[in-house]
N, C-alpha and C positions, 0 to 999 in steps of 0.2 A: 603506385599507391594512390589513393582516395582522400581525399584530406575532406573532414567537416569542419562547419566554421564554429567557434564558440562563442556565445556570449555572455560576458562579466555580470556576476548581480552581486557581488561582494565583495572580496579584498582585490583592491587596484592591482597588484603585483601578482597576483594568481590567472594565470592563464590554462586553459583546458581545450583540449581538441580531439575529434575524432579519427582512427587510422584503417582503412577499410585494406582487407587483402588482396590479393591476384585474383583478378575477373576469371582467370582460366586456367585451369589446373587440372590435375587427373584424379580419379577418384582414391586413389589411395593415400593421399595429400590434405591436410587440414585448408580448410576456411577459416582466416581469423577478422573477426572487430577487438578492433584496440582501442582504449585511450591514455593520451598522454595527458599528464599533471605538472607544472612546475611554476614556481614561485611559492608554492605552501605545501604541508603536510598533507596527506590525503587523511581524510575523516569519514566521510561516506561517501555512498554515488547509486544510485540507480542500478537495478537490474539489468545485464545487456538482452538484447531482443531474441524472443525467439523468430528461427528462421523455416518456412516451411519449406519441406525436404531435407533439411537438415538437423542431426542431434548435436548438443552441446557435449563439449568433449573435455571439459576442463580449463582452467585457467594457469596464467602465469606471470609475473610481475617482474620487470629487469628496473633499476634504476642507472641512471646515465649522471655521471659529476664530468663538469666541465669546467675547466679555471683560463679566464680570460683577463690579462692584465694583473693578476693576483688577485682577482674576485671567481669566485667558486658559486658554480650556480647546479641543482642536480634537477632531473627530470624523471620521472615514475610515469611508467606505461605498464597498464594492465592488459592482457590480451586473452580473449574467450574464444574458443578453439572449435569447430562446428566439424562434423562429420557427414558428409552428404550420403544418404541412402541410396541412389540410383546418378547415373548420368542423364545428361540432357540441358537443357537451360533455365534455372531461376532468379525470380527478380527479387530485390532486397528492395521492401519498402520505402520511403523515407521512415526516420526514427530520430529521437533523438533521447538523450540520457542527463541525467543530472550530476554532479562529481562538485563536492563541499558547496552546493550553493549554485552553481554557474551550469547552465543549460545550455549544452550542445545539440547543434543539428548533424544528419548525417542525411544527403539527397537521396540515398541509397543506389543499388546498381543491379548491373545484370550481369551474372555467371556462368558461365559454362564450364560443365562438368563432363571431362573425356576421360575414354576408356584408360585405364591403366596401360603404360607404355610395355611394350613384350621386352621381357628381358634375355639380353642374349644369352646363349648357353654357349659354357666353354669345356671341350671334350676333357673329361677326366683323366687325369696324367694318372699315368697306370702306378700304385705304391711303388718304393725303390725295393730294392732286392734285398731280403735281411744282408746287413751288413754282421762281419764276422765280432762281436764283442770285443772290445779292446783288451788285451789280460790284464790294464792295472786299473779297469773298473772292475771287474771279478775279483779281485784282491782286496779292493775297497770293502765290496760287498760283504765280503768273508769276514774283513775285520769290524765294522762297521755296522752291518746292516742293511736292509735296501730303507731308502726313506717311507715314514711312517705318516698315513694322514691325518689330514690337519685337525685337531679335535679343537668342542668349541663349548661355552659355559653359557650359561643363561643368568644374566647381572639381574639383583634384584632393582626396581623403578620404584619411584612414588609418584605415578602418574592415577587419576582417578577421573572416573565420568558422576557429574553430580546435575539432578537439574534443580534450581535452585528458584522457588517461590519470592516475592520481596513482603509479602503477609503470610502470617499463620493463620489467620481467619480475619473474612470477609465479609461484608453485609449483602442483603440481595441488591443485583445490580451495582455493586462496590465492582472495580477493576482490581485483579492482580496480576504483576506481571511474571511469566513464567521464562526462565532462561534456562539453555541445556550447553554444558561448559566441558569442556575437558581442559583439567589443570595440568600438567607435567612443571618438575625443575629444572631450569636450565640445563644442569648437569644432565638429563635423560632426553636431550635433544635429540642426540645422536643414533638411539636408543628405536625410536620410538617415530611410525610416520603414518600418515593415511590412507584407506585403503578402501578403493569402490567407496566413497563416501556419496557422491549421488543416487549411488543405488540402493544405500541403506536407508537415505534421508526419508523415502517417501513411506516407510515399514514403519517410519519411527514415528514421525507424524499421526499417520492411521492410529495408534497406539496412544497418544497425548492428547488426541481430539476429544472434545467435551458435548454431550449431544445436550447438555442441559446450563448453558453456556454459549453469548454469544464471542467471538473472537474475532479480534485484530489483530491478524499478523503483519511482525515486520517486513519489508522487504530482503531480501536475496542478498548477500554480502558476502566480497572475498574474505575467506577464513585467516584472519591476523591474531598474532599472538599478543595479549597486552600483560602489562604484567602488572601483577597483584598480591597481595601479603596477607595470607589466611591463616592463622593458630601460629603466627608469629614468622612465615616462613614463607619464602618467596617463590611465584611459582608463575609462569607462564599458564596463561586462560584461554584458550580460545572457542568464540563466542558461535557455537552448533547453528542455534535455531531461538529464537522469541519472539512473544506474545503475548498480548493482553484480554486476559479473558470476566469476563461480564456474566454473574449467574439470572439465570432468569428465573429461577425460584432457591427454594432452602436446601436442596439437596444438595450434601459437600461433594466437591470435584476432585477426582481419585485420577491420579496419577500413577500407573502402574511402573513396574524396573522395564526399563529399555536397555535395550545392548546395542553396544559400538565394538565390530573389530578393526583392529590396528594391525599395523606390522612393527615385529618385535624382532630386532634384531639380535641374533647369541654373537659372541664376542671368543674367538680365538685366544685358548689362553696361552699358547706358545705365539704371539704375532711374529709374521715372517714381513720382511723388506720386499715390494713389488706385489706384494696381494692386498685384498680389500680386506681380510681379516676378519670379515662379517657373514652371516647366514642369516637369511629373512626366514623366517616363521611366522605366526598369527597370536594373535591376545585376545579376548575378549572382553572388555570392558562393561560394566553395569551400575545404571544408578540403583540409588533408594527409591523405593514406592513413596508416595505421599499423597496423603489426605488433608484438603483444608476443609475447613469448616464453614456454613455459611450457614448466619444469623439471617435471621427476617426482621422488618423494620419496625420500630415502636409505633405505637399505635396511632392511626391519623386518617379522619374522613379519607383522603385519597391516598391512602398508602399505597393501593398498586398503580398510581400513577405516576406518582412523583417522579422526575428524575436525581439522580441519588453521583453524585461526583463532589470535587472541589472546585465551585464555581464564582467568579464574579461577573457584575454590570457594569458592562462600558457602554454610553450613551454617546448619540449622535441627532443633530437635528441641521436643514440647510437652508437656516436664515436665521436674521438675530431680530427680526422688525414681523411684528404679524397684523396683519387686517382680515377683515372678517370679509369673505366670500374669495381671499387666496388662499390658495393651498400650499402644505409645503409637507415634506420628509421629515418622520420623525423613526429611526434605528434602536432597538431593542437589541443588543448585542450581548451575547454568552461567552465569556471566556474561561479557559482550566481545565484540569484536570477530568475525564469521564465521557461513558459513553453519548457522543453527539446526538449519535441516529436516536435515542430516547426523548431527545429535548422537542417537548410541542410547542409550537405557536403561543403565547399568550393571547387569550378570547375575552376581549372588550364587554362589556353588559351591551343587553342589549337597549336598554333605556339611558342614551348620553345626546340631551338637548343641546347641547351647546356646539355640537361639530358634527359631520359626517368623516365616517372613517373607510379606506378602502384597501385592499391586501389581507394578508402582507406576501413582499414577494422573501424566500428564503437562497437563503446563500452560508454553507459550510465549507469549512476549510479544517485536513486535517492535518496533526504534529504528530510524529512518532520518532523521538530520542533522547537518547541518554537515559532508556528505559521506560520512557513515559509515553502515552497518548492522551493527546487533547486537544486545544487548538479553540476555536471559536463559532459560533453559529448568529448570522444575522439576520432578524425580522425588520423586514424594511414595510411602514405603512405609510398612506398615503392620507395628509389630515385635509378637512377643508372648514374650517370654526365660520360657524351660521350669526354666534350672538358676541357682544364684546366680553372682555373679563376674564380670568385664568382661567389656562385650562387644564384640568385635573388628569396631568397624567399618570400620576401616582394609583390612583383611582382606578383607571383605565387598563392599565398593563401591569400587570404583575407574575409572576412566575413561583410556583412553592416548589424547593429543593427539601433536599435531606443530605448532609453534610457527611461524609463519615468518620473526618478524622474528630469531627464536635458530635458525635453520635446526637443531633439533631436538628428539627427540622428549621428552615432560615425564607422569609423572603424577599424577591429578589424586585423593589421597586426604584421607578427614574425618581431622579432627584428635579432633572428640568422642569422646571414651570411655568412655558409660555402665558405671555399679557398679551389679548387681542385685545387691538384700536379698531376703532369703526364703530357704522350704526347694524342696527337689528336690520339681518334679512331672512325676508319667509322664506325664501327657498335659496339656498347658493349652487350659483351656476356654478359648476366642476369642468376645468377646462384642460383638456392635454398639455403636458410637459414634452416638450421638442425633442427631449432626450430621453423620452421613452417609448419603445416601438410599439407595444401591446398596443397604448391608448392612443397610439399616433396612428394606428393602421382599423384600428376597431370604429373608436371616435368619428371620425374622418369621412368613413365609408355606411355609417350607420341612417336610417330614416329619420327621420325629426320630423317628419307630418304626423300635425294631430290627428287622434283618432278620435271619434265619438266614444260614450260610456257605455250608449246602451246600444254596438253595433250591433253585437249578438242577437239583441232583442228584434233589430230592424230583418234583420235574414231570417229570423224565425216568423215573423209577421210577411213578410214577400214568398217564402217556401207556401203560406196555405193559400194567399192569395190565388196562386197559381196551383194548389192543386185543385181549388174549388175551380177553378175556370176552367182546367180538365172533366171535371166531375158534368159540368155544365153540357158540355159540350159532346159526353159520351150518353147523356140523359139526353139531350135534343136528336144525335143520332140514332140510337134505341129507340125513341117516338117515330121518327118517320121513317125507318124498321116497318113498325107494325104498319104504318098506314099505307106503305106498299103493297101489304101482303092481300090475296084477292078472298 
């Protein structure tokens, strides 16, 4: 085995690691990536990778409890199962995975994929010879019967496929998020299990897509049961497929019935002692269709710009002391609820004496849990204040949202109001910051020889100079031309 190494970004006691499988195997043998969990509960973790030449073949989770000294410690490893399509040799990237928080690495490796080993053949033992019936099984028979097979009932479930909205209608640009659930009772554990579910997933999807709707989907998750209490009554949920979907105008988003099949096991109703007592058959499962609605936004010079979430302003600036011909960072930061990729830049006027401004540079970061997407987006500029006195940043950056849960519109200005010390200067020299490459490698390597104003003028004024002295000089040839000729 392969081990990656993990490293911690949250709870000290939670250790996570990567478990890579046998470099060599035969083709009709799984490839697995594992990993193991222990010190905390598993909560999320990253997709495992895809492998090229090979298909994903399903997952499976063991946990391990171990008691040392009277302390009981358990350990959860998930392992994702790949199916190689041909022999030969593949290399496995490096990769690495995320699991509650903590990012593992994995160096990756190289494979080798051989023929299925031949299996021996062993000569058929010829039947034995009917043996003569015993007479006090025919006597049985007679009185008795011969035995009768096994018959088998189909239990009614309260298992149901729902996909379930968390609004009934939306604004334009408003996120809803969409979950697709199958509930079962405890009681229909037994009952009831999954069947070609990768193969259905990508049918279903096709089916849920929104062409008038931007979406963020979740990531990829092993399928856990969580349990939940709906119309009073308690039911195992587990969580299909979600997503957050974003209208980009007023047409409502139609969700048509999708189907899920299962396997539905029928139940012997005479059970016998040594048999499994069960018969797998199929179910087909189906949600409700639905339609939500989606409002346009009240009326507003820039309505179809606005970005429209739950958002606030977190500020950031890195200095507390200003003079006038230093420059310093001043962060315009987004936080909350909605879609990022809509948020623009706040644009400065363009008449502001008192500073030169440069950027901004952008930086987003996204969240997606516990059903929500959000996270934050930061415009980072760069100031350089020319004259003394506040500087109006209030003025300066501003940002117009539209709210949906306050159906309106709010804006989003700093509160900071640098004091520049110093004298007046006509021009402020703008000098690179050591910690930033752009202007360390632009700056650095740029001309700074003056030019003239009127160069252009001087090369237009030298061009006739010089065609006239050709002109001259084709006229003086052309003269004594003629005065050779006899």
């Amino acid at each position: 085995m392969l081990f990656g190494e993990g490293v911690q970004a949250q709870a000290p006691d939670a250790k996570a690691r990567i478990i890579l499988g046998k470099a060599e195997f035969p083709i009709n043998e799984y490839y697995t990536i594992s990993f193991s969990l222990s010190g905390a509960p598993l909560e999320r973790y990253s997709a495992f990778p895809d492998l090229e030449g090979f298909k994903k073949s399903g997952k499976s989770s063991t946990t391990t409890t171990r008691i040392v000294n009277g302390q009981s410690s358990s350990e959860l490893t998930i392992t994702q199962r790949y199916a190689a399509y041909d022999e030969g040799e593949f290399v496995v990237k490096p990769f690495t995975m995320t699991v509650n928080g903590l990012t593992i690495r994995s160096p990756g490796a190289t494979l080798t994929v051989k023929t299925q080993p031949a299996t021996t053949s062993v000569p058929a033992t010829p039947p034995p010879a009917p043996a003569q019936e015993a007479p006090g099984i025919g006597l049985l028979d007679q009185l008795f019967g011969k035995p009768k097979p096994q018959e088998y009932m189909e239990p009614k479930d309260n298992a149901f496929l729902a996909l379930v909205p968390d609004k009934t209608t939306i604004f334009t640009g408003e996120g809803v998020h969409i979950g697709l659930y199958f509930y079962l009772t405890p009681a229909d554990q037994g009952l009831l299990a999954f069947h070609n579910f990768a193969g259905q997933l990508p049918d279903i999807l096709r089916q849920l897509r929104q062409p008038t709707a931007w979406e963020e989907s979740f990531d990829e998750q092993e399928i856990y049961p969580e349990t939940v209490v709906a119309g009073g009554k308690t039911y195992l949920r587990y969580r299909l497929y979600e997503a957050e979907f974003y209208p980009l105008n007023a047409q409502p988003l139609v969700f048509p019935e999708v189907a899920l099949q299962m396997i539905k096991y029928r139940i012997a109703k005479k059970p016998e002692a040594g048999l499994d007592n069960r018969l797998a058959g199929y179910k087909t499962y189906r949600t409700t269709a639905r339609t939500i609605p989606v409002r346009v936004l009240p009326p507003h010079p820039l309505r179809d710009q606005v970005p429209v979430g739950n958002y606030q302003l977190r500020e950031a600036i890195d200095r507390t002391t200003f003079r006038t011909g230093q420059p310093f960072t001043y962060s315009f930061i987004v936080e909350g609820e909605g879609n990022l990729s809509t948020l623009n830049a706040p644009q400065p006027p363009q008449s502001r004496p008192r500073l030169e401004i440069y950027g901004p540079d952008v930086q987003q970061e996204l969240k997606r849990q516990s059903g929500r997407v959000g996270g934050s987006k930061q415009f980072r500029y760069r100031l350089v204040p020319t004259k003394p006195g506040p500087v109006p940043l209030d003025s300066l950056f501003s940002l117009i949202i539209f709210n949906p849960t306050t159906a309106r519109y709010d804006t989003l200005r700093p509160e900071i109001a640098p004091q520049v010390q110093g004298q007046k200067q006509a021009g402020a020299a703008f000098h690179a910051r050591p910690d930033d490459p752009f202007y360390q490698q632009v700056l650095t390597s740029a001309d700074n020889t003056l030019q003239p104003v009127d160069a252009y003028a001087a090369v237009r004024r030298y061009a006739n100079i010089i065609l006239g002295a050709l002109l001259i000089l084709a006229g003086i040839g052309w003269w004594r031309g003629r005065r050779v000729e006899p």
